[in-house]
C-alpha positions, 0 to 999 in steps of 0.5 A: 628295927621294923617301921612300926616299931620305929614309927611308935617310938617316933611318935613317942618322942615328939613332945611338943604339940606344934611338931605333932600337927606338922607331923601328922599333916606330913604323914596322913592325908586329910581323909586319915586324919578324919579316920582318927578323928573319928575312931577317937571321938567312939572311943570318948563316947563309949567311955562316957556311957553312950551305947552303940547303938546311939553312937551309929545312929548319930554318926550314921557309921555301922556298929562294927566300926563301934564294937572294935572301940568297946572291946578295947574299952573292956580288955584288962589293962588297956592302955586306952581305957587308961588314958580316957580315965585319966583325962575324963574321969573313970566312966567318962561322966 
């Protein structure tokens, strides 16, 4: 198995959400962790309606970093369109 593969199936496996922190505080460094952080909070925003253009301006980012989270807001069947909608509601609103 290749480390990618078995690193997905690691993070699939972990159920508990206390052994998920201490597990991503083993394996990222804080500044990772901010990253993800980050590309998860576009991605909620993009789902709720905010455009580009206002989500770099109010995270000081440029809209590349942006664009990547609405292609993959718009790719048929995306799993993380799937799970916005599921936890926020189909449009984020």
């Amino acid at each position: 198995m290749n480390t990618r593969h078995e690193l997905e199936k690691i993070f699939a496996d972990i159920q508990d959400h206390q052994e998920m922190v201490t597990f991503f505080q083993e394996i990222f460094t804080q500044k990772e962790i901010k990253d993800l952080e980050l590309r998860w909070e576009l991605l909620k925003e993009l789902h709720a309606g905010h455009t580009q253009r206002n989500i770099a301006s109010r995270h000081k980012i440029s809209l590349c970093k942006i664009t990547r989270g609405s292609k993959i807001l718009k790719k048929p069947g995306s799993i993380t369109k799937k799970l916005l909608d599921a936890r926020y509601g189909a449009g984020g609103k």
